[in-house]
Structures are given as C-alpha cells and as structure tokens.
N, C-alpha and C positions, 0 to 999 in steps of 0.2 A: 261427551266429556268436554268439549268447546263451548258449549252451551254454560253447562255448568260450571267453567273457569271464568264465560263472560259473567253472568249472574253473581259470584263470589269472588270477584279479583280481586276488591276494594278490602278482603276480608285475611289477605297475606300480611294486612298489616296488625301488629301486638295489640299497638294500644286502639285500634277500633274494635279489635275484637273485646278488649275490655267495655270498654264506652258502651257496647252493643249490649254487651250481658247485662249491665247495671242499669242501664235503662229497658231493659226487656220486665226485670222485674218492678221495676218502679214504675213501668208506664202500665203494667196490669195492675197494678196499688192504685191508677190514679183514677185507670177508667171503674175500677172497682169500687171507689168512692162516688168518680159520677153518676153512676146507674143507682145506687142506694140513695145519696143524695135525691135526687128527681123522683124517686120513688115515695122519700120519706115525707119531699112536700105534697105529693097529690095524696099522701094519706092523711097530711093534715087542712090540707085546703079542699082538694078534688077542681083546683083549678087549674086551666093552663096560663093563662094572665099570670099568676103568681108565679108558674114554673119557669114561665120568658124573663120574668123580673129576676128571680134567682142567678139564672146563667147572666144576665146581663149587669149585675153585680159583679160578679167572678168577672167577666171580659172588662168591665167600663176602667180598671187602672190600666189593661195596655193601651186602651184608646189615650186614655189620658198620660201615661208618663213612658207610652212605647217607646217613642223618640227619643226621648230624655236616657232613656235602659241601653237604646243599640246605640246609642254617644258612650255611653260606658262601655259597650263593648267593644266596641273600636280604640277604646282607650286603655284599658284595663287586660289584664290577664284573664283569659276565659275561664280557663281551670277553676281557679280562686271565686270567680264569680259563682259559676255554679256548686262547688263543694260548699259555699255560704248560702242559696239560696236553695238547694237541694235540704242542708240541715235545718233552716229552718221552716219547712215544709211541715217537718214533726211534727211540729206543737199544735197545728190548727185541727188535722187529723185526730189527734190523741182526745181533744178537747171536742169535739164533735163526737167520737167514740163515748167519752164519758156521762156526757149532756144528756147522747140516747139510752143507753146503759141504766141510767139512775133515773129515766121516765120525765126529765125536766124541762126536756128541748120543748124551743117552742119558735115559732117560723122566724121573728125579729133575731134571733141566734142565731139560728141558720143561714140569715142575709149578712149578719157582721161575720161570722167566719166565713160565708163566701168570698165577702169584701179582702177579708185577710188573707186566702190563698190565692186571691186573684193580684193583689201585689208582688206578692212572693213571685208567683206567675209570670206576672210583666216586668221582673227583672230578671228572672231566670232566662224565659225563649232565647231573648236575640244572641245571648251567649252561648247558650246551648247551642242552636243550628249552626251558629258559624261554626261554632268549634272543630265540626269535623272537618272543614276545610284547611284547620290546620292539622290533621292529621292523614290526608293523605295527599296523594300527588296532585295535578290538576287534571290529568284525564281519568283519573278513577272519580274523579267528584260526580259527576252524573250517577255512578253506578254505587256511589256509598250513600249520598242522599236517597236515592229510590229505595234502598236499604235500610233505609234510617227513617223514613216513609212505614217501610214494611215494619219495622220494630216499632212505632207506633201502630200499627195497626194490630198487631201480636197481641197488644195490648186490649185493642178495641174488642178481639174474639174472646179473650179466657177472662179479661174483667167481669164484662157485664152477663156473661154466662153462670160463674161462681157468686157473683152479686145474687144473682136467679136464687138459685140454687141454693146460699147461704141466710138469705130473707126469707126465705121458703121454712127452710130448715133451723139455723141458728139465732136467729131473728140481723136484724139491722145491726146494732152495736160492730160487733166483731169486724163489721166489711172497712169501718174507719182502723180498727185497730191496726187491721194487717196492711191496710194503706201507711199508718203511722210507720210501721218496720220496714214496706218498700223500699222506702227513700235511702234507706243505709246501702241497698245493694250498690246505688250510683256514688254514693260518698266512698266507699272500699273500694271499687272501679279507680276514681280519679286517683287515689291515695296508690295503688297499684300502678301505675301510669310508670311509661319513663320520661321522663321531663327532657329527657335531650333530644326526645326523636320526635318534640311536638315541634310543627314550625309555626312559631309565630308569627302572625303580621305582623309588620310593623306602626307602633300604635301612633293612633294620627295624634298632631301636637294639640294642646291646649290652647282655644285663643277664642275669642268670642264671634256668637253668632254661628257655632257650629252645627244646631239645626236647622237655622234658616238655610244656612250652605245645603244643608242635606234636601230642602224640598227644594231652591234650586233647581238642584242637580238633577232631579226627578221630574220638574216640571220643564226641562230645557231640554230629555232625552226622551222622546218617545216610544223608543225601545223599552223602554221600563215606566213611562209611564202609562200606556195603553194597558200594560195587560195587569200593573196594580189598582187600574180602575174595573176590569174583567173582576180581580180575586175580590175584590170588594163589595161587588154587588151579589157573586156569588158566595161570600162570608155573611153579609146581609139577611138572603134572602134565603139559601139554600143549607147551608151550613147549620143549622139550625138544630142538629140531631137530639140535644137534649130537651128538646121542649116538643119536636114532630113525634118522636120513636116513645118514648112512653104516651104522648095523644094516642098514637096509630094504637097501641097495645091497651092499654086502658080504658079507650071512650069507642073506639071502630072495630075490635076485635072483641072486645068484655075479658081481655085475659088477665092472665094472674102474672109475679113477678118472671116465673119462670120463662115465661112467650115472651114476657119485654127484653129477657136478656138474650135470648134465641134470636130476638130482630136486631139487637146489638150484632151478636156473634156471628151472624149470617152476613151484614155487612163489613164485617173485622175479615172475616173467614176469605173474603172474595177479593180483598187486599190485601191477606198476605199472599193467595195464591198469583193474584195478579202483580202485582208486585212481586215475587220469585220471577214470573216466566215474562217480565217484561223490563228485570233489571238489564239485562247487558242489549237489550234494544232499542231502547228510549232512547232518542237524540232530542235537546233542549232548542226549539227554536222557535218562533213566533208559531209557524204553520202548523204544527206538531200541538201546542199550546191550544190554538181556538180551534184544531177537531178535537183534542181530549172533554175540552171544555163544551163542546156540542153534541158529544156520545155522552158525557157524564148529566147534563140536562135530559137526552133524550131518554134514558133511564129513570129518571125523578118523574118525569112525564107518565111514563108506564107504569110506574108504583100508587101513582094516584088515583089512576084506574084499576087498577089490581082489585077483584069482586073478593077474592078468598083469600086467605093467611095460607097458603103454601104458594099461590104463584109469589107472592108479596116477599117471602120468603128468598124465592130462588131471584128475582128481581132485585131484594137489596144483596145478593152474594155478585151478580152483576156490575150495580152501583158502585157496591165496592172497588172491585178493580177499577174500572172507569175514574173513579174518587182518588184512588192512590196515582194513579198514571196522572191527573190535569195538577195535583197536585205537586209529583214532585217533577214534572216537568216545568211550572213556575216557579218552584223555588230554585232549581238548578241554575233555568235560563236566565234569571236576576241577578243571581249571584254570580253566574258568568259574565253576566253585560256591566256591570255597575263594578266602579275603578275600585280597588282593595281596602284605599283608605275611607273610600264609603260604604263597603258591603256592610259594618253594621246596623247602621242607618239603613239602606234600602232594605235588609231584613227583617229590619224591626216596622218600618213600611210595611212589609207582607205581613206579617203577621198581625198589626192592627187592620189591613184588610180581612184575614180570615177571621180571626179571633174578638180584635177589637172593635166589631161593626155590631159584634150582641148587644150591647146596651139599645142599639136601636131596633136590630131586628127580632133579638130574642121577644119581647113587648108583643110587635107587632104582629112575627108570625104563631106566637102562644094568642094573641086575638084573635086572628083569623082563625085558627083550629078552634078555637070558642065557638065562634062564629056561623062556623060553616066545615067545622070539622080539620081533619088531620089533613084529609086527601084535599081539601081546595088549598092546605098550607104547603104539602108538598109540590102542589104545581105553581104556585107561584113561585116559587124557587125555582123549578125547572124550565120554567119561562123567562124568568129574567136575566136566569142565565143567559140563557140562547141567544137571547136581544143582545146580551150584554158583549157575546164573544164574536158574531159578527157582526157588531158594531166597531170592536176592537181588528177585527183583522180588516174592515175599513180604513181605518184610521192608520194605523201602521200602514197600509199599500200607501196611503195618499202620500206618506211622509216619506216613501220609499220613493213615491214617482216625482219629487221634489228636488232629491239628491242630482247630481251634474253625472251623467251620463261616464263609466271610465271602465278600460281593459286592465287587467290584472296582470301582470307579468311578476314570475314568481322567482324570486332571488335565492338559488341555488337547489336541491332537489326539492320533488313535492312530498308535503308534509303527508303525514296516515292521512285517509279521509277519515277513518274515525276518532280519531284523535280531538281530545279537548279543545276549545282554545284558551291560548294561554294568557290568564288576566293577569299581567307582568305591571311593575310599578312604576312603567315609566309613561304609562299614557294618562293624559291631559284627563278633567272631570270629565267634562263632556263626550270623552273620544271610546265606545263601546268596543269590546276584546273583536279581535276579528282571529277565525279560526287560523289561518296565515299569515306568514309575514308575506307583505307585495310592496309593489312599488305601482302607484299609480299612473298610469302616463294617459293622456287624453283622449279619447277615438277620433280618429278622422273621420 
C-alpha cells in the first residue's frame, strides 16, 4: 500500500485528476493519428525520406517559434493557452479525415496539414507541461510528471494499436475522425477545473530581449545546459519513432498495419508499466539522468540486433520503460533547477530538444533506414546517445570540480531527504534550487 500511495500521491489532487483524464483521451487521438499518418505516406510514397520530411514538418515550428511559445507561457495564463490550442487542433484533424474519406488526399496535403498541427503543437507543449506545476505541490512534481510521462504513453499503447486494427478493418478516414473528437475530452477537463486551487506563477513582466535572457540563462548554468544538449542529440538522433517503427514494421519485418501498431504498443505498454512502478522512485538528478540515458541507449542498441519480431518485441516493451524514466527524469530535473520565472523558457528548450530537432533528424535518420535499413537507424540513435550522456556527466563533474570547496551547516531541523527542492522565487537567474536551505561557511 506505500508503494502504491508513492506512485499516486500527485493524484489526491481534483484538478490533476481532471487534467490526467482529458489528456488520456486526447493523447490516444493524437498517437492514433500519428500511426495512420506514417502509414498513409508509405502507402503513397513507400519511402522513408518522405516519412522523415513529414514528421519533420510537424516538429520544424517548435524548432522555429518554441522559444517565442514558452515566452508565452511564462506570461500568459496556461489554462487559456491550452483550451485555445487544444480547440483548434480540430480543424486539421477533421480535414485530413475528409481529404482520405473522399480519395483526394495527396502527399503536398499531408505536409501543409502536418505544417498546421505542428504549429498548433508548438504553441500548445510548453504551456501544457508547465502547467501541472501549477497544480500540484512542489514535492509531488517528480511524481506527477512521471505520471504525466505515463499518460503520454497510455496513449502511445491504445493509439497505434486501434490505428492497427481500424486501418486493417475500417480503412484510414475514421483514425483522423476520432482524433478530431479527442481533443474535446481536454477542453471539458480545463472548463471543469477549479480555478482557485490552480497556483499560478507569477508571470514574468514584459520587456525586451526576453529570449535572449532565456538562452543566457542556459548558457551561464550548466546544470541545465549539459543535459539539454544530452535531450538534443538524443531528440536528434534516437527519437525518431515515426519514421524507425513503421521502417522496422514495413521494410525489416514485410508486415502489415496491424505489426506496426503492436511495435508502437509494445513500446507504449513498457512505459506505462515502467512508469507505474517507477513513479514514487525517480529522484531527478544529473546522475540519475545520464544512467537513465545510457540504459535507454543500451536498449536501442539491442533492438538493432534483434534477428526476429518477438525478441524486437519484448526489447521495445523494455525501451519503453527505460524511454519514460530518461525522460521524465529530464524534464523534472529542469524544471527544478531553472528559476520559475524561466521554467517556461527552459521547457520550451526541452522540448525543441526532443521534438524540435526532427526537422533535422527525421531527414536524416528516414535516410539512413533507406540506406542501410531500420536497424543501422536505430543504432545510431543508440550510439549517440551513449556519446552524448557521458559526454554530459563529464562535463557537469568538470563544472562541479570548479565550484570552491564548502560545508553545509543546516539552519534548523533536517529537511525529508526525499523531499523536493523547493524552486522558491527569490533565487537569482543564475542560482539552481538546492534541495536545503544551508548556510555556507568555508572548510578549513
């Protein structure tokens, strides 16, 4: 029973439990669109080039106006944001639904409404992820992101499974419809909220140069900038699922829709279990970050070798977990370390690391699967992870063994050890949350 109070504590609170449901069914709507999607262009191309351009369409506006979106959301009302960018999510949906329906769609369509939901997109995340930060305390934040991690991944199991299964059966059309109707579950959610038991930030002021301020800020703390150059190279390179997992299922396996959504769901399935039995254990810290990130490499590594579709199988329900843990251990420890009135900003940083680095990678690694297949696409991914992450806990020791030597004496009882830290609003940009209040004094 302690197990499972740690894994759900974040979950005593109303409005996440709302938040949680409306986005459980919208993020099955979304990946239910992305498996169809990916499906519908290798049936009109049978390329992977083309399927890397697609997704990298959808990503290239967070690359381009991420920044610009988490400056909105530091400023702005999140709520508002997302009931605006959730509603108009509809229209690109419905119109991709009718495009395939009436036999007209043709791939230059497919790329302008990718272009369209990828805006929608890159104004939506960086208000979405904060947002539960204003809904719960600050030591449940670890444990409602992994959660929030896991309802993304909820999504990743029953989308591309019922995508399988309804492309199989009812053809394409339908998989955009039911995507179109998702998105109401999160607009009824929000509108359901109680507004007084959200705590807002406080929004940073208006005044110029506020994203120069924001990289900065990112380029002066190393604490956050090491491991948003880790999520980058692994957004890059490894992240790649819409363009590897249809190669894998299509060109390495010869299967049919139903196998491609089985390797979706296999990796959905292994994030949410891993995610369940790793929420109230996670602790967000640099070292914690680059093993997650060098067990979730070492699993990409092994799927690339994978001879048969059932090791391949139980190795992405592995990935999975491993995928949910590097991730929400990044996004926790960022939005711990990084001052409040920047968490938009360095949010919207991660998420142009994971998200907005497809314009470049999706290309590249839909070439290499060309090339040389799915499995030499997944291992580059799983290699440059590896470089990438201890390269990065290099880099953090060096900046650690730079600091001035000091004993911590601690000003009045000692805090939980598992206890959050608390990113309070009176610390300077540069000055990262420390789990304790101390008082420094010198060592002799």
């Amino acid at each position: 029973m302690r197990v499972l109070g740690a894994t759900f504590q974040s979950l005593t609170n109303r409005n996440l439990r709302l938040f949680f449901g409306g986005q459980t069914v919208s993020v099955i709507g979304t990946w239910l669109q992305k498996a169809a999607q990916a499906w519908l262009v290798l049936e009109l191309t049978g390329s992977g080039s083309l399927l890397g351009v697609t997704a990298a369409l959808q990503q290239l506006p967070t690359l381009l106006i991420g920044l610009w979106s988490g400056l909105l959301a530091d400023r702005l009302d999140k709520r508002r944001i997302i009931l605006a960018t959730q509603s108009a999510a509809i229209l690109p949906a419905a119109a991709l639904g009718l495009l395939t329906l009436t036999g007209t769609v043709q791939l230059w369509m497919i790329l302008c409404l990718a272009l369209t939901v990828g805006i929608i997109e890159a104004l939506d995340k960086p208000a979405r992820h904060t947002f539960v930060v204003e809904l719960v305390a600050p030591a449940q934040l670890t444990n409602a992101v992994t959660l929030n991690n896991t309802v993304f991944n909820i999504g990743k199991v029953a989308g591309p499974a019922l995508a399988g299964v309804l492309i199989a059966g009812a053809g394409i059309p339908l998989t955009f419809f039911l995507n179109a109707a998702s998105f109401l579950a999160t607009v009824i959610a929000l509108l359901l909220m109680r507004t007084d038991l959200i705590h807002r930030t406080e929004p940073a002021p208006r005044r110029p140069g506020q994203i120069r301020e924001g990289l900065r800020y990112v380029r002066r703390t190393p604490a956050l900038l090491g491991p948003l150059v880790l999520m980058a190279v692994a957004g890059t390179l490894a992240y790649e699922w819409q363009v590897t997992l249809p190669l894998l299922a299509h060109d390495t396996f010869d299967a049919d829709p139903r196998v491609f959504g089985l390797l979706y769901s296999a990796m959905g399935m292994g994030a949410v279990v891993g995610g369940l039995a790793l929420a109230g254990l996670l602790r967000a810290n640099a070292d914690v970050l680059v093993t997650t990130g060098l067990v979730f490499s070492g699993f990409l590594l092994l799927i690339a070798l994978s001879p048969v579709l059932p090791l391949t199988i139980a190795l992405l329900f592995a990935l999975g977990a491993a995928s949910i843990a590097f991730r929400a251990v990044a996004s926790t420890y960022l939005q711990l370390t990084a001052n409040p009135e920047m968490r938009g900003r360095v949010t919207a940083l991660l998420l142009i690391a994971f998200t907005g680095t497809t314009p470049l990678g999706g290309p590249l690694i839909g070439w290499i699967g060309d090339l040389a297949g799915a499995p030499a696409a997944l291992a580059v991914g799983g290699a440059g992870t590896a470089l990438a992450a201890v390269a990065t806990y290099a880099y953090i020791r060096r900046d650690s063994a730079r600091l001035p030597v000091a004993t911590p004496t601690l000003t009045g009882e000692p805090d939980d050890p598992h206890a959050q830290p608390d990113p309070g609003p009176h610390r300077r940009p540069d000055q990262p949350a420390h789990p304790r209040r101390v008082q420094l004094r010198p060592r002799p």
